[in-house]
C-alpha positions as CSV (number, residue, x, y, z in Angstrom):
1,X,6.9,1.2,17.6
2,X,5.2,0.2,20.6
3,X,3.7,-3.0,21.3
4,X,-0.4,-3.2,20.4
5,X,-1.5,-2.9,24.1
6,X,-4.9,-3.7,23.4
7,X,-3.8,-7.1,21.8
8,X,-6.4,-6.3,18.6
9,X,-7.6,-3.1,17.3
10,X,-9.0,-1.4,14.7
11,X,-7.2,1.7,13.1
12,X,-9.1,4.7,11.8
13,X,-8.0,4.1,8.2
14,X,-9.3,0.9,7.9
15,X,-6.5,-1.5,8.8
16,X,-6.0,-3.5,12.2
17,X,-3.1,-3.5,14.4
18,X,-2.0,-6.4,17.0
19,X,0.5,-7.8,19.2
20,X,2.5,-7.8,22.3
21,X,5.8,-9.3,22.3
22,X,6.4,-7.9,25.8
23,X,4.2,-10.0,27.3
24,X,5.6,-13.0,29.4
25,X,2.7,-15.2,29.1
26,X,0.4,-16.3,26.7
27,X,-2.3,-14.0,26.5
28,X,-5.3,-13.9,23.8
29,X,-8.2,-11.7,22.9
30,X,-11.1,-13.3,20.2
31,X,-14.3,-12.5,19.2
32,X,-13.5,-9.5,17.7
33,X,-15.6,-8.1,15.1
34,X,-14.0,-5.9,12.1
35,X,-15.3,-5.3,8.6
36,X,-17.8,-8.8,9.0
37,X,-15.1,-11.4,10.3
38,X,-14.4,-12.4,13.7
39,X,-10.6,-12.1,14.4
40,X,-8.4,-13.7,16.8
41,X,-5.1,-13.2,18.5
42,X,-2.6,-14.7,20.7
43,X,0.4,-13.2,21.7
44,X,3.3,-12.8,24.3
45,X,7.2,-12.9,23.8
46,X,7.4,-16.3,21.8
47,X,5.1,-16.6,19.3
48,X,1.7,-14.3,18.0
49,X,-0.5,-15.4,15.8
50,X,-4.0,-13.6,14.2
51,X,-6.8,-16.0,12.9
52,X,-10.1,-14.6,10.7
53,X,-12.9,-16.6,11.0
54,X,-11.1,-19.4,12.4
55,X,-8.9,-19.7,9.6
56,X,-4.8,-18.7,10.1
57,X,-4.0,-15.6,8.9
58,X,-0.4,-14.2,10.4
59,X,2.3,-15.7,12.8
60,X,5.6,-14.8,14.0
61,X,7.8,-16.3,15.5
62,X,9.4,-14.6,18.4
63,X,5.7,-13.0,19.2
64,X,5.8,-9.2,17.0
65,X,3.7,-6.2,16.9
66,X,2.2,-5.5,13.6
67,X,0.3,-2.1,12.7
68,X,-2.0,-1.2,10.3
69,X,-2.3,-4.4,8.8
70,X,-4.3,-4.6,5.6
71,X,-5.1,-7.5,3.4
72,X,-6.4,-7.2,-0.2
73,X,-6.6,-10.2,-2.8
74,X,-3.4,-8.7,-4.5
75,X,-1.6,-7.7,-1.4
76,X,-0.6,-7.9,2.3
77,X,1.1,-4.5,4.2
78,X,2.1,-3.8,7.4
79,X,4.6,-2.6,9.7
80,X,6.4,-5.0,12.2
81,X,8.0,-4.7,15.2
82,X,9.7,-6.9,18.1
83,X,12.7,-7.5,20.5
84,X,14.9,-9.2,17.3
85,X,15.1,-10.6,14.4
86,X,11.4,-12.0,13.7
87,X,10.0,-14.5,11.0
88,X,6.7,-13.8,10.1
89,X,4.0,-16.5,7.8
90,X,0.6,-15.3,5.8
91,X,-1.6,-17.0,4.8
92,X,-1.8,-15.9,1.0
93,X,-3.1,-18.4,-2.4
94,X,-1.8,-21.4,-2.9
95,X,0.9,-21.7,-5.4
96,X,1.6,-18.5,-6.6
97,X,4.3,-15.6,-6.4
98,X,4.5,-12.6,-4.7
99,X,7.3,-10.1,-4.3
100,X,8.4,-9.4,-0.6
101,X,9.4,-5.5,0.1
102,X,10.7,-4.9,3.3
103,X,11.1,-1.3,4.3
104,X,10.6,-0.5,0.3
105,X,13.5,-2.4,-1.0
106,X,12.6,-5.4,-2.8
107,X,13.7,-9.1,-1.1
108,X,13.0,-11.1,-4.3
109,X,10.2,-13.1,-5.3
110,X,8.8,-15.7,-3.5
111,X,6.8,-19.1,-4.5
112,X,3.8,-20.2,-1.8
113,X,3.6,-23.8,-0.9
114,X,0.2,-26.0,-1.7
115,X,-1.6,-24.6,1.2
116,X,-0.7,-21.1,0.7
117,X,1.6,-20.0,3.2
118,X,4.9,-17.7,2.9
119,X,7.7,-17.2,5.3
120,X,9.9,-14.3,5.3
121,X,12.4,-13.5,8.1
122,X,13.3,-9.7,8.8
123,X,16.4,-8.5,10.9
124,X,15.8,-6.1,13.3
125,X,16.7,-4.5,16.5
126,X,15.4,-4.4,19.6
127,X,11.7,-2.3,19.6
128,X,13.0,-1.5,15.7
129,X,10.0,-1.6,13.2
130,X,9.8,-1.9,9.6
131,X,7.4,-1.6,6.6
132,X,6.2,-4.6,4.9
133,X,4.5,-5.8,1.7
134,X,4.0,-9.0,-0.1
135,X,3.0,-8.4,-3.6
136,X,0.8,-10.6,-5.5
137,X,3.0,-11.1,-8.9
């Protein structure tokens, strides 16, 4: 998977796709309009990180490329991709449980803190990708 040159985009089935982790330098794209929120991104090899109307939404940590990502009020999918091994937070409800499948095999369940947010690492290989998605339990 290559990385989302356009920094933000729309997909035709609905989902959004961002992210460059080749980027040396911090580089950002906002205002952008999908499905009535404004979305945000910054991104380069160190750290990206998506925001929806203001509010935090995604961040990995080495910077990542995530495709088709879709958000629903029972679950978060994607597919993720960077230079390593990456570890990724959402911003899901507070104090609940989901169940974390990473390329379709289940990682266990998983409690978020008071303000909602779940960390998962994933191993990977340079330019590798893999299928994600936290399921609200």
């Amino acid at each position: 998977m290559a990385a989302v040159k356009e920094l933000l985009r729309a997909e035709n089935d609905g989902t959004l796709s961002f992210g460059d982790y080749t980027l040396a330098a911090k580089t950002k794209k906002d205002d952008y309009e999908f499905e009535g929120d404004i979305y945000k991104v910054k991104t380069f090899s160190e750290i990206t990180k998506l925001e929806r109307n203001g509010m935090f939404v995604y961040e990995s940590v080495p910077g990542s490329a995530v495709e088709n990502f879709k958000a629903t009020e029972a679950e978060v999918s994607f597919e993720v991709s960077a230079q390593g091994d990456v570890q990724f937070t959402l911003e899901l409800e507070p104090e609940s449980e989901y169940e974390v499948f990473i390329s379709g095999e289940s990682a266990g369940k998983m409690n978020t803190n008071l303000s909602g947010k779940l960390s998962v690492s994933v191993e990977l290989t340079k330019d590798q990708s893999t299928q994600v998605r936290v399921v609200k339990r």
